[in-house]
GUDREN-378707 format. One record per residue (C-alpha): residue number from 1; residue in one letter; chain; x, y, z. Coordinates in nm, 4 decimals, padded with zeros to 6 digits. Each point is the difference from the previous one (the first is absolute). Example, Ala and Ser with C-alpha at 12.3 -4.5 7.8 and 13.67 -1.06 7.14 Angstrom:
BEGIN
     n   res   chain         c1         c2         c3
     1     A       A    01.2300   -00.4500    00.7800
     2     S       A    00.1370    00.3440   -00.0660
This chain:
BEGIN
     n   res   chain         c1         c2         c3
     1     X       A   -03.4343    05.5326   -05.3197
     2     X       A    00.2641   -00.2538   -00.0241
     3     X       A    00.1725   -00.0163   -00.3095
     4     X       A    00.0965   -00.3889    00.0061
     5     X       A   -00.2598   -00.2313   -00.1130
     6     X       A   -00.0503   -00.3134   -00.0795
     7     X       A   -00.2625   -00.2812    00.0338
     8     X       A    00.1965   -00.2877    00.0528
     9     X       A    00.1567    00.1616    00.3435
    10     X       A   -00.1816    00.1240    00.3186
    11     X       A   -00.0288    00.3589    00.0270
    12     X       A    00.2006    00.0463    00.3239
    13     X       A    00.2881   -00.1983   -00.1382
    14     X       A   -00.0147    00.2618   -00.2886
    15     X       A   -00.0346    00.2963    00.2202
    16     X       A    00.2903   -00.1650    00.2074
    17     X       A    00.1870   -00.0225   -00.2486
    18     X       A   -00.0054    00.3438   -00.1533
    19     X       A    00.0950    00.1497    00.3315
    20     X       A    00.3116   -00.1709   -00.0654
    21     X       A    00.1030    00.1221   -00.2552
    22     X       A   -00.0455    00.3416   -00.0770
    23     X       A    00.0570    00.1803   -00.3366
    24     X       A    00.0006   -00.3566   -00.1714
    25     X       A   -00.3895   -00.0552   -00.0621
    26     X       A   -00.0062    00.0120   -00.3543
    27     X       A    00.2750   -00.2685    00.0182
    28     X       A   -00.1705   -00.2415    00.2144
    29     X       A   -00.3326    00.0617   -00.1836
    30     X       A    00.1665   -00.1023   -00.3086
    31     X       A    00.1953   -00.3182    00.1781
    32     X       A   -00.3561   -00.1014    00.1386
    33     X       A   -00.1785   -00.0045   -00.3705
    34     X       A    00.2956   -00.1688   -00.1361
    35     X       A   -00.0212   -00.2488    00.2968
    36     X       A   -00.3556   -00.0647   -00.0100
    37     X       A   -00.1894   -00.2363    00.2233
    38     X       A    00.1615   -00.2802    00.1782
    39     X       A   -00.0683   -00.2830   -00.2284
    40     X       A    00.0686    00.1553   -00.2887
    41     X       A    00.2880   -00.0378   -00.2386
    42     X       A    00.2236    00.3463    00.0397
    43     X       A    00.2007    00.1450   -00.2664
    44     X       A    00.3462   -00.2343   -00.0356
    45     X       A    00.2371    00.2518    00.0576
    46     X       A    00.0226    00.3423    00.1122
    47     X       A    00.3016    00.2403    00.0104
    48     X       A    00.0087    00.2782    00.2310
    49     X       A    00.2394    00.2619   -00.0567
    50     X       A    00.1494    00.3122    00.1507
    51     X       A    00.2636    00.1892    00.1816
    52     X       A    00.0986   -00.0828    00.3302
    53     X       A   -00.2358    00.1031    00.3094
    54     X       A   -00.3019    00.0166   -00.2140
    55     X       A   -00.1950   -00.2439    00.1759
    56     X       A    00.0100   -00.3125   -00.2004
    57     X       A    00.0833   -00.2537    00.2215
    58     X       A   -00.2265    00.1426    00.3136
    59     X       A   -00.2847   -00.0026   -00.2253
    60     X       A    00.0172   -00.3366   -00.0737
    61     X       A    00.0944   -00.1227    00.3439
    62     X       A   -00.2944    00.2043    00.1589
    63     X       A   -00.2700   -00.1272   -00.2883
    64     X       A    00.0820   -00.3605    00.0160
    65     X       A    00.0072    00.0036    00.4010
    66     X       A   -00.2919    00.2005    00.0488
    67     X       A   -00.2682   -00.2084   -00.2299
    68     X       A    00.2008   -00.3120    00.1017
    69     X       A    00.0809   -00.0873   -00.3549
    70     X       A    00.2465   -00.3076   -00.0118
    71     X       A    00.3484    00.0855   -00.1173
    72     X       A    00.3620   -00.0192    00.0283
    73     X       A    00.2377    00.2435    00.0410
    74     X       A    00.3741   -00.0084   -00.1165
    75     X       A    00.2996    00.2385   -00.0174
    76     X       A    00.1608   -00.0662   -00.3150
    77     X       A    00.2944    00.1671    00.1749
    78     X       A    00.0437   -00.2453    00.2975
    79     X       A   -00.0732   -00.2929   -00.2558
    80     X       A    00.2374    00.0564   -00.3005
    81     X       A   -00.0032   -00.3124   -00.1119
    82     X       A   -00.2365   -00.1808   -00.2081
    83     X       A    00.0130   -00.3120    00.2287
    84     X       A   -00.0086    00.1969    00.2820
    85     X       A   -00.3244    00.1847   -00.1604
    86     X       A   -00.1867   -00.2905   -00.0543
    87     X       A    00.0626   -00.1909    00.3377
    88     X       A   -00.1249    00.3445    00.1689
    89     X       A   -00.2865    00.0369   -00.1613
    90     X       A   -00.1261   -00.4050    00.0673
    91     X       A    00.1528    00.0213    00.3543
    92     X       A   -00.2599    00.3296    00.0240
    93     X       A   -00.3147   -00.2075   -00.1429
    94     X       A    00.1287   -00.3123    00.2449
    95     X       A    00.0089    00.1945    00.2974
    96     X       A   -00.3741    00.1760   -00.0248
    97     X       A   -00.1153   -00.3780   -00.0568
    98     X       A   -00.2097   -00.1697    00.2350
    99     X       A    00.1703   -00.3299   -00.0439
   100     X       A    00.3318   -00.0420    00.2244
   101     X       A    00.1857   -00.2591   -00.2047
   102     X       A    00.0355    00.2368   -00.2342
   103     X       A    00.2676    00.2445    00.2096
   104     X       A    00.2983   -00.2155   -00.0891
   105     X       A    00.2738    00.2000   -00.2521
   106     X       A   -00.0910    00.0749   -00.2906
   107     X       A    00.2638   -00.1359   -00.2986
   108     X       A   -00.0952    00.1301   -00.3601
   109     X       A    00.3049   -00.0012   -00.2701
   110     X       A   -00.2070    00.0970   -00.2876
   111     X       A   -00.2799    00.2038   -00.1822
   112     X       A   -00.1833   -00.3908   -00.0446
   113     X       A    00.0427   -00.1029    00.3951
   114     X       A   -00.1062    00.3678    00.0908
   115     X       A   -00.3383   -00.0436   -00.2351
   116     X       A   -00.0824   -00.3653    00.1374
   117     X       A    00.0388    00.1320    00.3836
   118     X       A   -00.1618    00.3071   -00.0297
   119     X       A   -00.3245   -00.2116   -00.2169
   120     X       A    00.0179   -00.1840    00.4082
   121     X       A    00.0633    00.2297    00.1860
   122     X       A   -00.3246    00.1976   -00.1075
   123     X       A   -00.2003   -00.3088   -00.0014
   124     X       A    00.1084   -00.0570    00.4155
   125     X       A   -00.1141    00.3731    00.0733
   126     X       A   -00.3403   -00.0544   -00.0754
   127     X       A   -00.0643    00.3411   -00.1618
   128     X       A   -00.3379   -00.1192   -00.1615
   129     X       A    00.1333    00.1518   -00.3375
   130     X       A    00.0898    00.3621    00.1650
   131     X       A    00.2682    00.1938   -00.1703
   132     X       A    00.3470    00.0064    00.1079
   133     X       A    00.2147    00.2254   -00.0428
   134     X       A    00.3945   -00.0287    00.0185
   135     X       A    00.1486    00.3320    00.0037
   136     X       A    00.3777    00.0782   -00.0653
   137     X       A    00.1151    00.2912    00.1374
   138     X       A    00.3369    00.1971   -00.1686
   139     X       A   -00.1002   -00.2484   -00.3136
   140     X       A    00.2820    00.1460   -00.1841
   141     X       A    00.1692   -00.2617    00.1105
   142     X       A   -00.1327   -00.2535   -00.1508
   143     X       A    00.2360    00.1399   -00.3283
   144     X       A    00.2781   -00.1297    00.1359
   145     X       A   -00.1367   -00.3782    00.0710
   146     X       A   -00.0359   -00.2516   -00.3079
   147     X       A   -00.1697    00.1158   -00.3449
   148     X       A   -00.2948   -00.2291    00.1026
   149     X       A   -00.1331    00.1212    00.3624
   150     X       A   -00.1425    00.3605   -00.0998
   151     X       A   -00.1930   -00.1402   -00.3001
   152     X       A   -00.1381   -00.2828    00.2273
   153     X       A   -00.1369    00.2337    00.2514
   154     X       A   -00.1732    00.1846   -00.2361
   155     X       A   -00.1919   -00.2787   -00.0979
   156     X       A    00.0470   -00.2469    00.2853
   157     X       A   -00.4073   -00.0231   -00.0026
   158     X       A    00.0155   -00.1477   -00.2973
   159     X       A    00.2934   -00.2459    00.0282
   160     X       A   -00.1536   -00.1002    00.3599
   161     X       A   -00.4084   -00.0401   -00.1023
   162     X       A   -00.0701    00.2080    00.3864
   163     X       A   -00.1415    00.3277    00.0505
   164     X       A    00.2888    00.1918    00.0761
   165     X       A    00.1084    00.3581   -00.0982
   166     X       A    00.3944    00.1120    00.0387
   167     X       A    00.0444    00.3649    00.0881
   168     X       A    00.3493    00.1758   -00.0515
   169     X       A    00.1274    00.2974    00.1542
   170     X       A    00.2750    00.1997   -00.1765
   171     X       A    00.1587    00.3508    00.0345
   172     X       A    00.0749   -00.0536   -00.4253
   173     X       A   -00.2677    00.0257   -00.2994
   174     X       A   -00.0832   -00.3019   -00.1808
   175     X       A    00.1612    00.0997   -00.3174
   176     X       A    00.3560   -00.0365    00.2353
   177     X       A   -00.1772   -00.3411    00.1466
   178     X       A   -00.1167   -00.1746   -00.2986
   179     X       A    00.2350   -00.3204   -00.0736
   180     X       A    00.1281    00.0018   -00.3980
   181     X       A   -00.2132   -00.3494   -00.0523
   182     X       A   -00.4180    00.0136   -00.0885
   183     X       A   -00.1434    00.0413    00.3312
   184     X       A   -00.3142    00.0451    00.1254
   185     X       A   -00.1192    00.3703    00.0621
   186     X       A   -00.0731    00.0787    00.3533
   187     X       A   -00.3109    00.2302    00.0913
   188     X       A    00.2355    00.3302    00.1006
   189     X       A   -00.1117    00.2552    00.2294
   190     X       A    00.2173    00.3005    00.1799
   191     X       A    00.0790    00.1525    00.3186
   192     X       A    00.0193    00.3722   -00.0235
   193     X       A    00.2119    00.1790    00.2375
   194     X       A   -00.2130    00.1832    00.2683
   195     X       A   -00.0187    00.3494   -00.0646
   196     X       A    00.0431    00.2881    00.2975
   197     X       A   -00.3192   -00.0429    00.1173
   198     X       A   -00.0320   -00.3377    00.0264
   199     X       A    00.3578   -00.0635    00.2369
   200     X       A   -00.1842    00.3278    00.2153
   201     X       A   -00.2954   -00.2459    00.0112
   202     X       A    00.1937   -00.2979    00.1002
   203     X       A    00.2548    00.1459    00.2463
   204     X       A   -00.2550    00.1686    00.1819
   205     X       A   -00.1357   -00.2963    00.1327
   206     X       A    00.2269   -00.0938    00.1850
   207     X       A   -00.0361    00.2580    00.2137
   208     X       A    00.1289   -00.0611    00.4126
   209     X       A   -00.3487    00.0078    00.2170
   210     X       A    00.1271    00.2366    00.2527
   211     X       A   -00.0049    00.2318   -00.3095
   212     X       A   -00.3322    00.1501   -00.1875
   213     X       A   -00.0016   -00.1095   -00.3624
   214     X       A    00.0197    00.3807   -00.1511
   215     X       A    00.3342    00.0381    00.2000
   216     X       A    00.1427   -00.3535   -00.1440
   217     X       A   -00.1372    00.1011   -00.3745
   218     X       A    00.1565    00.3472    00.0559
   219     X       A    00.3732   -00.1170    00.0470
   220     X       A   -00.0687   -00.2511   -00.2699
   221     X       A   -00.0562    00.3021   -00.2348
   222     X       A    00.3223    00.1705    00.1032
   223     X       A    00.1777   -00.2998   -00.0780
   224     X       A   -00.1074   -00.0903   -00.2713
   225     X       A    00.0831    00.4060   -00.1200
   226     X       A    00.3240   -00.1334    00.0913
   227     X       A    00.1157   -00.3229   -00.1359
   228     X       A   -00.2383   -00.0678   -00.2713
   229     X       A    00.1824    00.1644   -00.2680
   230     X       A    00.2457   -00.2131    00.0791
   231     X       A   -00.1515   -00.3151    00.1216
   232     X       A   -00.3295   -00.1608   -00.1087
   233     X       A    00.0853   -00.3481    00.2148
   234     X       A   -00.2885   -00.0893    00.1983
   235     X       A    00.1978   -00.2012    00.2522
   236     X       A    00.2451    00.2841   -00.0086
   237     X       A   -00.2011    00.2406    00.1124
   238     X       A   -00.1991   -00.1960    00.2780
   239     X       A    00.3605   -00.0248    00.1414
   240     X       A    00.0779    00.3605    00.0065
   241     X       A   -00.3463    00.1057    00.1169
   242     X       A    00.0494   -00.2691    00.2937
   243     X       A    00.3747    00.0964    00.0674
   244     X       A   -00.0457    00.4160    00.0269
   245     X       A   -00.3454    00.0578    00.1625
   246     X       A    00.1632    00.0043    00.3275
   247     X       A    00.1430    00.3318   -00.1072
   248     X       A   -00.2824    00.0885   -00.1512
   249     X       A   -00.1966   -00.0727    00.3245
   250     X       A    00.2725    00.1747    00.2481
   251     X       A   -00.1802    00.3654   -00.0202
   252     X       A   -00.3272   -00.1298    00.1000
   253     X       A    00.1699   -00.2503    00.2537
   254     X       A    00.1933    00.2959    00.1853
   255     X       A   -00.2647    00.2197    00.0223
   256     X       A    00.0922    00.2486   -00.2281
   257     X       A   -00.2337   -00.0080   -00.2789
   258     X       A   -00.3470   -00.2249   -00.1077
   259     X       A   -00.1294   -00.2009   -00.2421
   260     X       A   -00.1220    00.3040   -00.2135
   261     X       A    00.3412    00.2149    00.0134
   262     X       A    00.1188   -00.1648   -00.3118
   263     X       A    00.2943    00.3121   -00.1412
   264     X       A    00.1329   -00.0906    00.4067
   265     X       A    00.0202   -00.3478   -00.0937
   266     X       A    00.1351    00.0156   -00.3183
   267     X       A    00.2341    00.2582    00.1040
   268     X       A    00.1512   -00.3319    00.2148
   269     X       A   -00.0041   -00.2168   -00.2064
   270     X       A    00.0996    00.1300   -00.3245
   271     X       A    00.3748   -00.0804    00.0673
   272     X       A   -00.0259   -00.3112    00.1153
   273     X       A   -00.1602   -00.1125   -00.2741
   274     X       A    00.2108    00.1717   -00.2319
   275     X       A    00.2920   -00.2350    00.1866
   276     X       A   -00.2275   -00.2942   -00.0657
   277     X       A    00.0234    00.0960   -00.3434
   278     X       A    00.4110   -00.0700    00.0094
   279     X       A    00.0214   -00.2903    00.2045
   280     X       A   -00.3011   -00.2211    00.1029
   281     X       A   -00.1659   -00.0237   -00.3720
   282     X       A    00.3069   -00.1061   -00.1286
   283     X       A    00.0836   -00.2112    00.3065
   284     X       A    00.3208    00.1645    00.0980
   285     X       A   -00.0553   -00.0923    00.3971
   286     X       A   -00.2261   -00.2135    00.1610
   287     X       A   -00.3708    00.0633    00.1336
   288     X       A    00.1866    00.0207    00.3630
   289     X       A    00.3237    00.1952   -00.1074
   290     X       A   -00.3026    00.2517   -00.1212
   291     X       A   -00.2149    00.0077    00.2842
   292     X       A    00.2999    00.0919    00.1966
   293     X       A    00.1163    00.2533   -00.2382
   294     X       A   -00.3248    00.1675    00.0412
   295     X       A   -00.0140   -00.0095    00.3866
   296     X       A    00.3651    00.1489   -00.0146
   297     X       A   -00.0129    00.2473   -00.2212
   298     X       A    00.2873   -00.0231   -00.2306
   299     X       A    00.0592   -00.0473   -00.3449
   300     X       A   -00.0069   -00.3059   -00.2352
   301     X       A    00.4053   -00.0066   -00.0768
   302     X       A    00.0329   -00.0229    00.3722
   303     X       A   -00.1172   -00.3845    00.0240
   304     X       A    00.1826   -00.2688   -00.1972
   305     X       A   -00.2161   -00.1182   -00.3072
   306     X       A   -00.1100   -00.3037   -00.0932
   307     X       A   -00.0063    00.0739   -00.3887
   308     X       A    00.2927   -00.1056   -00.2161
   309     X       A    00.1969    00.3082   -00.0088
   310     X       A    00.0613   -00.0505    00.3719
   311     X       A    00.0588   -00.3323   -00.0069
   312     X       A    00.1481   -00.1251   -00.3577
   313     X       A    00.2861   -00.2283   -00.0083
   314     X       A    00.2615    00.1066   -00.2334
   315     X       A    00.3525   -00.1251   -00.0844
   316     X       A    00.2782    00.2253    00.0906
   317     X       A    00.0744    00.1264   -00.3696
   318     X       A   -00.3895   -00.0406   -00.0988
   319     X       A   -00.0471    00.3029    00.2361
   320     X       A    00.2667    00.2311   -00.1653
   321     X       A   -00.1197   -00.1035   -00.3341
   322     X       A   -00.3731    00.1366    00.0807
   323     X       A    00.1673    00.2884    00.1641
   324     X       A    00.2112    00.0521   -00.3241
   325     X       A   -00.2800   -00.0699   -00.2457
   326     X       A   -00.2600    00.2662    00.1948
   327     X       A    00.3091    00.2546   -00.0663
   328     X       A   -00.0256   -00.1169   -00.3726
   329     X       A   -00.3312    00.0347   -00.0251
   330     X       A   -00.0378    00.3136    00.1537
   331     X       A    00.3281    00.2090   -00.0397
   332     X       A    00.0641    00.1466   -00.4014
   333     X       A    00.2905   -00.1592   -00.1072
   334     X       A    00.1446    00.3620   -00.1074
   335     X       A    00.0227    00.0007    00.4349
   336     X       A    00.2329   -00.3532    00.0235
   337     X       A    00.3229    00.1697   -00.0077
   338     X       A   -00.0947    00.2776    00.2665
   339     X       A   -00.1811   -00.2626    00.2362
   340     X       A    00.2460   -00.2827   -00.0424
   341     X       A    00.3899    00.0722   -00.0554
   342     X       A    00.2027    00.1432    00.2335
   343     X       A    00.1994    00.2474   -00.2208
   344     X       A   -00.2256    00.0820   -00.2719
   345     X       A    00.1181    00.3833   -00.0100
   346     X       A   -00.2253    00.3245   -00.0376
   347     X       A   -00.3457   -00.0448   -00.1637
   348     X       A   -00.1366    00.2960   -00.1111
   349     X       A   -00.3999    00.0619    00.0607
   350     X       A   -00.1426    00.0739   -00.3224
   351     X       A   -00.3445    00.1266   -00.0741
   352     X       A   -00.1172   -00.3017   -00.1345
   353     X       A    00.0957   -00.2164    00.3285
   354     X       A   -00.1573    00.2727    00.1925
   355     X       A   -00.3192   -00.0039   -00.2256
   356     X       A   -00.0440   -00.3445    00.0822
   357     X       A    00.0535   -00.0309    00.3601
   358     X       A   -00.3051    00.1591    00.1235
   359     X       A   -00.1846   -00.2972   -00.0828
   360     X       A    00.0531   -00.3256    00.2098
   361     X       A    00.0745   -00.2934   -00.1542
   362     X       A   -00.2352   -00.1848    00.2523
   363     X       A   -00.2522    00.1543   -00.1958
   364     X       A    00.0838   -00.1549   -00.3214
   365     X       A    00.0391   -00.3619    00.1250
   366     X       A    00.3175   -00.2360   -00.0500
   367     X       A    00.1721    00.0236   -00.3342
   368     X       A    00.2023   -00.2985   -00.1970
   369     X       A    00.3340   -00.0353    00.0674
   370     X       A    00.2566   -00.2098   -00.1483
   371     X       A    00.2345   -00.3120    00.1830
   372     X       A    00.3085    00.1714   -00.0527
   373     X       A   -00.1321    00.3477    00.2057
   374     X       A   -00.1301   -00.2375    00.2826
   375     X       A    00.3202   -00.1828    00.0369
   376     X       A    00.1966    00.3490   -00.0488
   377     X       A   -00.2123    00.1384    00.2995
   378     X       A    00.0170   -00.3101    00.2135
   379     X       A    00.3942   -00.0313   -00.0251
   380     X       A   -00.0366    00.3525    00.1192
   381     X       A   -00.2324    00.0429    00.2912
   382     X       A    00.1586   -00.3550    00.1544
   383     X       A    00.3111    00.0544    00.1983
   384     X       A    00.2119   -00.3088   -00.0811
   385     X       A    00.0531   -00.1068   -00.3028
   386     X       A   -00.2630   -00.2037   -00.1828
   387     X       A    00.1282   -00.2388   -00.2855
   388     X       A   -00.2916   -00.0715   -00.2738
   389     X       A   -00.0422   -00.3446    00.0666
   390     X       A   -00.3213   -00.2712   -00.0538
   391     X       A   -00.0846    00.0985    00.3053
   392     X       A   -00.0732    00.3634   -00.0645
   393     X       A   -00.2149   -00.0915   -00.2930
   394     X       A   -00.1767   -00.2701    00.1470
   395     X       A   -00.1433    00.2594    00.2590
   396     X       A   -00.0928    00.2412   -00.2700
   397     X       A   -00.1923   -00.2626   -00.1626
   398     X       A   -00.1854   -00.0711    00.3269
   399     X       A   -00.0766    00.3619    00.0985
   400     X       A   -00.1901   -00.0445   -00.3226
   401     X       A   -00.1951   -00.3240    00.0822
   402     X       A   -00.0587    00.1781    00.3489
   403     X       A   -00.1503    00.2893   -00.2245
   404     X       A    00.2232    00.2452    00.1833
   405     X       A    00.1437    00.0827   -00.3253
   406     X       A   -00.1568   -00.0436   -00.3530
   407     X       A    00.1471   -00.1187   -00.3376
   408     X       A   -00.0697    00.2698   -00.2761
   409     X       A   -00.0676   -00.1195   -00.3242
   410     X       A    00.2083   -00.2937   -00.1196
   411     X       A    00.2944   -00.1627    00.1042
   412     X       A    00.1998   -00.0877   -00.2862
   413     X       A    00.0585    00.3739   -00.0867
   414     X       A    00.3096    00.0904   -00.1771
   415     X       A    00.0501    00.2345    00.2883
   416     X       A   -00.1000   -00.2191    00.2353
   417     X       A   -00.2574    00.0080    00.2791
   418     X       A   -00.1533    00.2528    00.1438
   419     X       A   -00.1963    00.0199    00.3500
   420     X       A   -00.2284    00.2411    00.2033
   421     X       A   -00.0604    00.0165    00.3454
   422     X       A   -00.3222   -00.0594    00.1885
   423     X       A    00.0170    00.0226    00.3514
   424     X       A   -00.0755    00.3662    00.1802
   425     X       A    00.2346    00.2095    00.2015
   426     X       A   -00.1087   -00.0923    00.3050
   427     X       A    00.0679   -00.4171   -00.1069
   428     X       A    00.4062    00.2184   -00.0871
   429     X       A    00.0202    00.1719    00.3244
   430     X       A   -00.0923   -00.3485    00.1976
   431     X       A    00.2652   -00.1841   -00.1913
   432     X       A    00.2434    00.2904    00.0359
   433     X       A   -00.0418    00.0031    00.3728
C-alpha cells in the first residue's frame, strides 16, 4: 500500500514520487497537506531545517518536478546579494513564460520594483491561480542582505496579492534565523538525520547490475560498520561505497571466492578501508591518487596529499613558530633547560619526573603557554639569530587567525598572552620536513 496520498495528484505521480525518495515519506506527506491542491492558497512561508545531507533540498527538487508544481529555485549562495536575489528569481518566472518579449534582462534595484515585476510576471505565466513556490536554498544567507528582504519573503503573499508560498532551506534553527524586528512566523518543520538503517536503505540502491542486490546491500553493511561512527554524510558515504567496491569486488572477480564468502571478503577489504578512513574521508588525495593507491598496494603517506598539512603555505619564521609553539604545548616546562641549552649541566632524574613520564603528553592535549617561553624556544631551535621584531609578532597573530594556534583567555593580562597549539603531529612532522 503506498503510503503517499493525496487527492489533488494522480496516483502514479505519487507512487513515482515516493520511489524517489526513500526514508523521507513522512516528510513529503506532510509537504503535500501543507501544499494542498493546486488552486489553493499554501501556507506563506515555510522553513525547513537540518544538518547537512539530510535531504532537504532533494526533497523539494524531486516533489515540485514530479507533480509539475510551478516554482523557482535559487541558491542563496551563488546570489548573495539582494539585487542579485531578486533579478534571479523574476529572470526564473520570465524564462518558464510563454511570452518571448519577456526574456530581455531583468533590472530590479529595490524591494518596490521586485513586488511590481513579480505582480507581472505571474500574470504573463498564466498559472490560472496555481501556487508558486520560490524556494531559497542555504537561506541563511539572506542574514547578511538588508534588514528588509527576510521579513518580505515571509510574507511576500501578502505584500504581492498572488498565490505564492516561499520555502527556505537552512542547516540553522529558527531561533538562530529569526531577524530582531516583529516578523511573521513561518510554518517550521525538520529534517532528521537518517538513522543506520535508512543510509543501508538508500546506498543499497545503487547497486551495479552486473551485481545481485544482497551482494551490493552486504558491502553496504560492512561499510557502514566502518565509517558510520565517524561519518553520518549521505553524500560522503555514496562516495566511499562508489570509490572501494572495486576492492571489495576483486575476490569474486579473480576467482577466488563468491558472492556468499563474506569473512574472505572482508578479510580484503578491511584494510583498505581502514586507509580510506585516513585519507579519502578527509580528502587527503584525490579519487584517482586513491584508485591508484589501491591497485598498487602501498600506503597512504606514500602519495602526496591534497589536504592542508601537505600543502599549507607558511612564512619562513611562521613555520618555526608552530614548530616552537607544538614544543610549548607539549613539552613541561620543568624539560626547557634539558631540551633547549647547550650547557645546561647534570639533571638529576627524580622520582617525581619519572612518575610522570609514563604518561604521554599527547594524551592530555596542548597546554597554555606563555609569549615569553615561545619566543625563548624559537630563538633556540632557529639557527641564526632572530631579532624580535613586528614581524615576528605579526606572524604569531596570524597563526592565530589561521587557527593554527589559539588565544587563551584574554589578552590584556598582566602577564601577558598566552597561546595553545592546535594542529596534530603529523601537520609538525610535514612542516618539519
Amino acid at each position: 500500500m503506498p503510503n503517499l496520498e493525496h487527492p489533488a495528484y494522480p496516483a502514479a505521480d505519487l507512487l513515482h514520487l515516493e520511489s524517489l525518495v526513500p526514508c523521507r515519506e513522512s516528510q513529503v506527506s506532510m509537504l503535500l497537506s501543507i501544499f494542498g491542491e493546486r488552486q489553493q492558497f499554501s501556507f506563506p512561508s515555510i522553513f525547513i531545517y537540518g544538518h547537512t545531507s539530510s535531504g532537504k533540498t532533494y526533497v523539494m527538487q524531486t516533489l515540485l518536478t514530479t507533480l509539475q508544481l510551478p516554482h523557482v529555485f535559487v541558491n542563496c549562495v551563488e546570489y548573495f546579494t539582494s539585487q542579485f536575489l531578486l533579478e534571479e528569481i523574476l529572470s526564473q518566472l520570465q524564462s518558464s513564460s510563454s511570452d518571448a518579449e519577456q526574456t530581455c534582462p531583468v533590472h530590479c534595484d529595490t524591494l518596490n520594483d521586485f513586488v511590481r515585476l513579480f505582480k507581472q510576471a505571474v500574470a504573463s505565466r498564466e498559472l490560472q491561480d496555481q501556487t508558486l513556490y520560490i524556494v531559497l536554498d542555504r537561506a541563511e544567507q539572506l542574514r547578511e542582505m538588508e534588514a528588509n528582504i527576510l521579513p518580505a519573503f515571509l510574507r511576500l503573499q501578502e505584500l504581492t496579492d498572488r498565490n505564492v508560498t516561499v520555502v527556505l532551506l537552512s542547516e540553522i534553527v529558527w531561533e538562530l534565523f529569526r531577524p530582531n524586528v516583529q516578523c511573521f512566523e513561518p510554518f517550521t518543520m525538520y529534517f532528521p538525520d537518517y538513522s543506520i538503517g535508512h543510509l543501508q536503505k538508500i546506498l543499497s540502491q545503487n547497486h551495479p547490475p552486473e551485481y545481485s542486490a544482497d551482494f551490493y546491500s552486504a558491502y553496504i553493511n560492512i561499510l557502514l560498520g566502518v565509517f558510520y561512527m565517524v561519518c553520518r554524510d549521505l553524500k560522503e558515504l555514496r562516495h566511499l561505497a562508489a570509490l572501494n567496491f572495486a576492492k571489495y569486488c576483486e575476490p569474486v572477480v579473480r576467482g577466488e571466492a563468491n558472492e556468499r564468502d563474506t569473512r574472505k571478503l572482508w578479510k580484503n577489504i578491511e584494510p583498505h578501508l581502514k586507509k580510506a578512513m585516513q585519507t579519502v574521508y578527509l580528502r587527503e588525495i584525490s579519487s584517482s591518487q586513491w584508485e591508484r593507491l589501491q591497485h598498487d598496494g602501498g600506503e597512504p603517506g606514500q602519495l602526496k596529499g591534497l589536504s592542508a598539512h601537505t600543502h599549507v603555505e607558511l612564512p619562513y619564521y611562521s613555520k618555526f613558530l608552530l614548530i616552537a609553539a607544538y614544543l610549548a604545548s607539549y613539552n613541561p616546562v620543568r624539560t626547557d633547560k634539558r631540551f633547549f641549552l647547550k650547557h645546561h649541566g647534570k639533571i638529576r632524574k627524580t622520582n617525581f619526573m619519572k612518575k610522570h613520564e609514563k604518561t604521554s603528553n599527547h594524551l592530555l592535549g596542548p597546554k597554555p603557554f606563555p609569549l615569553d617561553r615561545l619566543l625563548a624556544i624559537l630563538y633556540s631551535i632557529v639557527d641564526n639569530r632572530v631579532a624580535p621584531t613586528a614581524n615576528i609578532f605579526s606572524q604569531i597573530t596570524s597563526l592565530v587567525t589561521l587557527q593554527l594556534l589559539s588565544m587563551v583567555g584574554q589578552n590584556d593580562q598582566l602577564d601577558g598572552p598566552r597561546y595553545k597549539c592546535t594542529v596534530s603531529l603529523d601537520f609538525i612532522r610535514a612542516i618539519a620536513r
